[in-house]
N, C-alpha and C positions, 0 to 999 in steps of 0.2 A: 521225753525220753524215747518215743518210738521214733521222732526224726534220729538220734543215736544209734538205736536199735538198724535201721534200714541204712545205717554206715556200715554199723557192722556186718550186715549182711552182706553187700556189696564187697566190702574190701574181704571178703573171709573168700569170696571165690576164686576158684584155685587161674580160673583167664583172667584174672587181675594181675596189671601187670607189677606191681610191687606184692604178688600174695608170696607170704611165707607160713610154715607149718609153724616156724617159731616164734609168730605175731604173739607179744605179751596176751594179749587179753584174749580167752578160752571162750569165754559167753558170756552173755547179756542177761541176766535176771529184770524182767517190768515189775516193780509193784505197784506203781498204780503211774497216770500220765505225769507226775513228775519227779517220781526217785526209782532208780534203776540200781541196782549191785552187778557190778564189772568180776568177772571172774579170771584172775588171771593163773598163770602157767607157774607161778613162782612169788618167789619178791621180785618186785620192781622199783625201782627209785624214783620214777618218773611217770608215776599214774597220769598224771592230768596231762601230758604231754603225750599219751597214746591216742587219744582222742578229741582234743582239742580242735585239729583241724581237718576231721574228717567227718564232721555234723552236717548232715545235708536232709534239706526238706523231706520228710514220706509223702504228703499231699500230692508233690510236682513230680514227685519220681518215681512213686511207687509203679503207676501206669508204664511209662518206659520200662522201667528194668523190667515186668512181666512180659510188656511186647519186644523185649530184645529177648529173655529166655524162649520166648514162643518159638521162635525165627530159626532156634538150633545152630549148629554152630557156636564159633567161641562168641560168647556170649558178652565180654567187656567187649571187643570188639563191635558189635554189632550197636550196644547200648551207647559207645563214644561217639558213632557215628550220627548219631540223633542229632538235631542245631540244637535243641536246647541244654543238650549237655556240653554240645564242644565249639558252638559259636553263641548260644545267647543263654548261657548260664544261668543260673538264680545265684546273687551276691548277696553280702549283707555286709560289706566293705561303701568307704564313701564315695565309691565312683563304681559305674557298672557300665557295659560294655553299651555303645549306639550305632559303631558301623565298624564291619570288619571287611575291608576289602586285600583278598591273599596276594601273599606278594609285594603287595602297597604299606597298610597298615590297619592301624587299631585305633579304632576312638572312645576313650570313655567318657562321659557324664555325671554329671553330680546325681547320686544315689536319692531320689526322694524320699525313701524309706529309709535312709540311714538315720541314725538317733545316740549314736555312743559318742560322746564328746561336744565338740565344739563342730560347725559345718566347714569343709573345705573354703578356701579362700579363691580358690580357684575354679576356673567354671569347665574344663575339661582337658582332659590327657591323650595327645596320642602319639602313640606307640607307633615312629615309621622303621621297615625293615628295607635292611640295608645289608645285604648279604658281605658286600667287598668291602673288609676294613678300612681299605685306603680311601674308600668313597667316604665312608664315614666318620674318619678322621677328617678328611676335606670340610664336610658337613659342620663338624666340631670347631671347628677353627674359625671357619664363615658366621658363626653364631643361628646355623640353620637347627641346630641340635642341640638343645640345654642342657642333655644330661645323659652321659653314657654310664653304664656299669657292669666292669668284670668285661667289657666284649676287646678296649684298645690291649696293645700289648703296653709291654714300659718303655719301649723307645720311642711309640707312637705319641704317648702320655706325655713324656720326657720334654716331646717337643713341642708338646700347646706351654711350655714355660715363654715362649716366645710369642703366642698368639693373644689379641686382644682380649678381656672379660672372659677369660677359661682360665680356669683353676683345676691341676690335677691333685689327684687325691690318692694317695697311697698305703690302702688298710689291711694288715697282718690280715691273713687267711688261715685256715686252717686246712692248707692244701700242701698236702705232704710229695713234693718231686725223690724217688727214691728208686731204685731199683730192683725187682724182683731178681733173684738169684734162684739157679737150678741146684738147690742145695741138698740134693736128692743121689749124688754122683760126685766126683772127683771131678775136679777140683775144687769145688764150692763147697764140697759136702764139709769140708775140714775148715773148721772155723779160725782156726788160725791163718789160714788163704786170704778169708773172708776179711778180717782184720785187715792182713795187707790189703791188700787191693784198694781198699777205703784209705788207707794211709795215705798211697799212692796216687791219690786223686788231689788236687789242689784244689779244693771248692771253695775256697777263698777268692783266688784268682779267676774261678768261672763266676763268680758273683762280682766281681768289680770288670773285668771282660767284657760279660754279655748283661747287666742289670743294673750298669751302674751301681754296687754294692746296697742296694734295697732290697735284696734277698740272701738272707742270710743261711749258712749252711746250718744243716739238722741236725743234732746231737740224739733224739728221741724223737722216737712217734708220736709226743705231745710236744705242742708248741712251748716255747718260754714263758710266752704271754696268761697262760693258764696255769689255778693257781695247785695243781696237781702235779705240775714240773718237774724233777729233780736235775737241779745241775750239778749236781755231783756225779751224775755217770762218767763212765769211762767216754772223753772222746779222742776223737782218732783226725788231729789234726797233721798236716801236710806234712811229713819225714818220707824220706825216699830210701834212706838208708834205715831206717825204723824197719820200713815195707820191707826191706831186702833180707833183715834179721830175722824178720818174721817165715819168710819162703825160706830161707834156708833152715829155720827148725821145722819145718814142713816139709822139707827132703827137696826145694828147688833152687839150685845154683847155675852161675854164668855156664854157658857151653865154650868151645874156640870164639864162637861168635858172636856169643856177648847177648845171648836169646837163655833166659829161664827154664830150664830142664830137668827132671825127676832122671832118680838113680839109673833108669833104662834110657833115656835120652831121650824120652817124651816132654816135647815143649810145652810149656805150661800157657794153653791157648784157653783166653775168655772170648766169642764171639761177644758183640753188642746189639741188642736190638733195638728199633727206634722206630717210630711214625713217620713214615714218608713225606714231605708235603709239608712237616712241624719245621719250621726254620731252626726257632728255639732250639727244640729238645736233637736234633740234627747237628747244630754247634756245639750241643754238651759233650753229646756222642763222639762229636771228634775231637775235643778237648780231653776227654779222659781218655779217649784211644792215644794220643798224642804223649799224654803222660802217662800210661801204663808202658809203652814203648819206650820210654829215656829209661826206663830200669830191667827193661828186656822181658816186658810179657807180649807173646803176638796177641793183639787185638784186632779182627777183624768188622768193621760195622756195619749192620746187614738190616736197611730200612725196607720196612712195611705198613701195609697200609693200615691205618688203625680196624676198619671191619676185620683186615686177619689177623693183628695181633689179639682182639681181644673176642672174637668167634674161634681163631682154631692154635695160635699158638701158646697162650698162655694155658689153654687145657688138653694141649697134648706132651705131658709129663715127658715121652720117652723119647720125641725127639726135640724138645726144646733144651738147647743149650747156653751156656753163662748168663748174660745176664740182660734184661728186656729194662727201659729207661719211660716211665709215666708217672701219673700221680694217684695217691687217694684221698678226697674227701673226707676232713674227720669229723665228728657233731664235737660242739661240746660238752656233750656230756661223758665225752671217752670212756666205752665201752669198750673194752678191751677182748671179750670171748669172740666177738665178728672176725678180729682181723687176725687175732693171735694164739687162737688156741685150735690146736691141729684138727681139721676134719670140717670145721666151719666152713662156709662156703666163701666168704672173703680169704680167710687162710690157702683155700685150695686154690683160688687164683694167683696167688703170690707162692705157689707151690710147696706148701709148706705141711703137707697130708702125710707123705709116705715114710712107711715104719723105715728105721734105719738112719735117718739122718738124726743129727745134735737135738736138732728144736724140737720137731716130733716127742723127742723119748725124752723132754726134761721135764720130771717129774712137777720142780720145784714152781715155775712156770706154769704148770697148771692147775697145782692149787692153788697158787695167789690168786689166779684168776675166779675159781670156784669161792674164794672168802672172798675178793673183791663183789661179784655179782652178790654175795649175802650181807654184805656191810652194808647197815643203814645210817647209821653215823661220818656226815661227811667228811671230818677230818683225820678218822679211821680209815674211811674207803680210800683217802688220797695217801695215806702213809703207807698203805697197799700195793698202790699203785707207782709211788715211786719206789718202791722193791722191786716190784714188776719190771720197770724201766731199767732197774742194774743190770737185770740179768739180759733182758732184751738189748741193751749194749753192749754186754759182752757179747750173745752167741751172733747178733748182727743176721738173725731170717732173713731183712733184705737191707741192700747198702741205703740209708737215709742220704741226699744228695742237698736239697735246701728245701727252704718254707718258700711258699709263691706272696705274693703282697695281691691283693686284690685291686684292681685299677680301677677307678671312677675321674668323670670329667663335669665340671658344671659352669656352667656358665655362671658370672657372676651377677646376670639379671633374676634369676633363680633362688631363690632364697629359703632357709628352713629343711634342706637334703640334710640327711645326716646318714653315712654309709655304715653299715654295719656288716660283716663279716656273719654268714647263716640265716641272713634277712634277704628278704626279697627287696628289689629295689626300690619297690613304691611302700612301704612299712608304716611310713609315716607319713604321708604323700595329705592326708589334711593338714600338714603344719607348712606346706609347701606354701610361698607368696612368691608371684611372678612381677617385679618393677618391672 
């Protein structure tokens, strides 16, 4: 328990770079070297899962972390920079690190201390880095590379169906492509806008377009695949004339020129914003600029580089406008107060803090969430949650766009991969046998 105890010290410091004030677990009780009482902030559903993989030796670390507080300064920083925390680690995984040359690659070893299961079948992994996709798809194809994951895109994927002993592999993610919305102001503030404008998007046809249809569009902030889902919510599949019903109870009709415009002849303009450099999310961008225009909204598409969209435009409320085109990462344990309840700091990224707007001020919305977080009963907690999910389709925070599929490649001499979506790549990497 003091190896637990010197985790939680470590991750409690505030230069840690994942430290939150809101980390479930409050403190660490010893009673004696092997039972400890966790203290946490609340109920939690997911005790064992707070600490599970953040147990790290006291023996080997306690020294470092003292000689990196010594040193002053930010202190995670100074402690990462040690080899033995950030090139020759202490593992207790079946392989552990024997030469890292940067740049090049990673080689590991079969762990001789390892003792949980059965021993690897294989005698070592290395990990070559390959910055240029297109190198690495080359690699993929030549059989120089047994197994990528999550790096090809789908069209790169797409086309190892034509290459010898490559098998692509395409696994539901829990990776939400959606749009944040300035729904902080006019025009977004008015959730009937909001509606349109999602109507007005064919994400159908951007899924068989750019994805070959293995990405299907979003209905909710929870995937289908989970068993927390409601597909009964409201969805907002492709009507142009729907969209058009919808702006005009919203007070915006055709002008002479056949442009969207409010009773003073303010055109009803969404800028778009986008990663520069993203090919992908670049094509969506002017797919939906493309079709927001055949029904008369100017859409203008204003790419950035992702360090400024996500250092200065998504947290400058007063001058970011319409609507910005990324993704978020879900767990599955869908915790809903991170993303969806105002003031949170995922909410405040996805702009979703300030008083005055729909979502902000809906009551009902934030108690679900407040009985969600206290339901310990899981098939209670999910009938919560898909309440939760009604309402969250109707007021539409931000426009859901599709799910991503997670890409993996493996050569067919490779045997026993099994990809999993929230897993790291090598998870199971003792069951791996190389023919």
């Amino acid at each position: 328990v003091h190896d637990l105890a010197m985790s939680f010290e470590i991750t409690s410091d505030p230069d840690y770079i994942y430290y939150s004030e809101a980390f479930p677990v409050e403190s660490i009780e010893i009673v004696d070297d092997y039972t400890a009482i966790l203290h946490y902030r609340g109920i939690n559903l997911f005790p064992d899962q707070e600490v599970r993989t953040h147990v790290i030796p006291e023996h080997v670390y306690r020294p470092l972390w003292e000689e990196a507080k010594a040193k002053g300064g930010n202190v995670w920083e100074n402690f990462g920079n040690m080899e033995q925390v950030s090139i020759n680690p202490v593992v207790n995984g079946p392989f552990m690190a024997s030469e890292w040359v940067p740049g090049s690659h990673i080689r590991l070893v079969r762990n001789p201390h390892f003792n949980v299961g059965e021993e690897p079948s294989i005698d070592e992994v290395l990990y070559r880095i390959i910055p240029d996709l297109n190198s690495l798809a080359v690699s993929v194809a030549s059989g120089q590379v047994h197994l990528t994951d999550g790096w090809l895109s789908l069209e790169q994927a797409n086309a190892m169906n034509s290459a010898p002993d490559v098998d692509p592999l395409f696994v539901p993610a829990l990776w939400l492509e959606h749009a944040t919305i300035q729904v902080n102001r006019p025009p977004l503030s008015d959730k009937y806008v909001r509606q349109a404008v999602l109507t007005a998007i064919d994400r159908e046809a951007i899924n068989e377009a750019l994805f070959n249809g293995q990405q299907p569009p979003a209905h909710s902030w929870i995937n289908s695949s989970h068993p927390a889902y409601n597909p009964d919510v409201r969805q907002y599949n492709y009507d142009p004339d729907e969209a058009l019903r919808l702006l005009a109870e919203a007070g915006y009709t055709p002008n002479a020129d056949g442009q969207l415009a409010d009773s003073d002849g303010n055109l009803l303009e969404i800028p778009i914003t986008t990663i520069s450099g993203d090919r992908t999310r670049e094509q969506v961008a002017a797919l939906v600029q493309a079709q927001w225009q055949e029904i008369g909204i100017t859409a203008e598409v204003n790419p950035v580089s992702a360090r400024l969209l996500f250092s200065e435009t998504l947290f400058d409320p007063p001058n970011f406008e319409g609507i910005a085109i990324w993704r978020w990462v879900f767990s599955a344990r869908v915790e809903p107060r991170s993303w969806w309840y105002p003031g949170q700091p995922a909410a405040q990224l996805d702009q979703l803090f300030a008083e005055g707007n729909t979502w902000a001020e809906n009551e009902q919305n934030k108690e679900l969430i407040d009985m969600i977080d206290a339901e310990l009963d899981q098939e209670k907690r999910y009938a919560l949650l898909r309440e939760q999910q009604a309402i969250w389709a109707e007021e539409l925070p931000v426009l859901p766009i599709y799910w991503h599929v997670r890409v993996a490649t493996v050569n067919t001499a490779l045997q026993g991969y099994q990809p999993a979506d929230q897993a790291m790549v090598g998870w199971n990497v003792e069951e791996w046998v190389l023919e």
